[in-house]
One Martini backbone bead per residue (centre of mass of N, CA, C, O) as a GRO file, in nm:
protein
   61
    1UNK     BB    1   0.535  -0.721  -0.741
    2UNK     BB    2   0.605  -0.548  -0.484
    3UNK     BB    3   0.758  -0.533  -0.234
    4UNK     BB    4   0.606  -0.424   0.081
    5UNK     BB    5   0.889  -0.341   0.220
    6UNK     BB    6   0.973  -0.148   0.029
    7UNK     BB    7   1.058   0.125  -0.168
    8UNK     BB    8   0.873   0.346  -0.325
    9UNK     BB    9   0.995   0.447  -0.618
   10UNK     BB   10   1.080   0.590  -0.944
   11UNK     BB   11   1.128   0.269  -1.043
   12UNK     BB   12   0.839   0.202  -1.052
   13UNK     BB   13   0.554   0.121  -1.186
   14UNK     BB   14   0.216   0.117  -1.205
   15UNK     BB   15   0.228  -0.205  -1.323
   16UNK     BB   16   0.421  -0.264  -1.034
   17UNK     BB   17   0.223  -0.129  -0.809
   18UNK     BB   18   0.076  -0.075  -0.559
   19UNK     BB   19  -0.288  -0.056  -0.451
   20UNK     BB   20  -0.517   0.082  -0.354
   21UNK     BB   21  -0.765  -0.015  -0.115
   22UNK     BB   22  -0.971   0.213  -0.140
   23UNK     BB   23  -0.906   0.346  -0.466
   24UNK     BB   24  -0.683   0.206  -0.655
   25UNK     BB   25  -0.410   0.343  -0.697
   26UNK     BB   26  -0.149   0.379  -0.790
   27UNK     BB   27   0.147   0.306  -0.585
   28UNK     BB   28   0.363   0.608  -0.683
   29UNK     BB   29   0.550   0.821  -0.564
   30UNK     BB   30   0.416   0.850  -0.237
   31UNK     BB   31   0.517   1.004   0.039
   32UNK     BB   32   0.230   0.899   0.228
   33UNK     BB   33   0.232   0.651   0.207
   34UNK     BB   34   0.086   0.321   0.345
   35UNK     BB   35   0.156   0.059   0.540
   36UNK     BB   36  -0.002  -0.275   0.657
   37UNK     BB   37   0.020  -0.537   0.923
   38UNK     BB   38  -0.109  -0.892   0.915
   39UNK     BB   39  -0.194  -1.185   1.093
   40UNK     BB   40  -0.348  -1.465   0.859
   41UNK     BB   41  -0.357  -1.781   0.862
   42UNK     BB   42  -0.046  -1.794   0.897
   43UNK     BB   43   0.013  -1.505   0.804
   44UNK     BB   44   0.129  -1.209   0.592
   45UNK     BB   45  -0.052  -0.913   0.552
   46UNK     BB   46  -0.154  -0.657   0.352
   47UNK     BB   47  -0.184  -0.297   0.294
   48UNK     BB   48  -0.233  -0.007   0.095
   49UNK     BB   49  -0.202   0.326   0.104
   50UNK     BB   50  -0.190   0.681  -0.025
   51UNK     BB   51  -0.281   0.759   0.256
   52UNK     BB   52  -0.455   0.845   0.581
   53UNK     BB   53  -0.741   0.876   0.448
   54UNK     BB   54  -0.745   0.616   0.307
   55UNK     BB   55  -0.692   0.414   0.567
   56UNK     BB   56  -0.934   0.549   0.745
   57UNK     BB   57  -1.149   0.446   0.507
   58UNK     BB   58  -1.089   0.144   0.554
   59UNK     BB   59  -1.136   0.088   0.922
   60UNK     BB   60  -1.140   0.378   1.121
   61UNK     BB   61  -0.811   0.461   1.217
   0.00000   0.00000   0.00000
């Protein structure tokens, strides 16, 4: 899995790209892409989404 803070670029392949939490489709060289980030259970968790759209079907925010 690529790091969640770097930058999701042409060089990653799909098999190695985050996942929208809300379609499930690999984020690859996505302009729109958006990641969330909170502390849970004394840890750091994330969350990909492919836009702003999936973002908001995922919370409602």
């Amino acid at each position: 899995m690529v790091d969640p803070t770097s930058d999701i670029g042409d060089d990653v392949s799909a098999d190695d790209a985050p996942v929208c939490e809300t379609c499930g489709e690999a984020v690859v060289d996505e302009p729109n892409h958006r990641v969330i980030t909170w502390i849970e259970d004394d840890g750091v968790q994330s969350a990909h989404f492919c836009d702003d759209r999936c973002r908001q079907d995922w919370d409602g925010e």
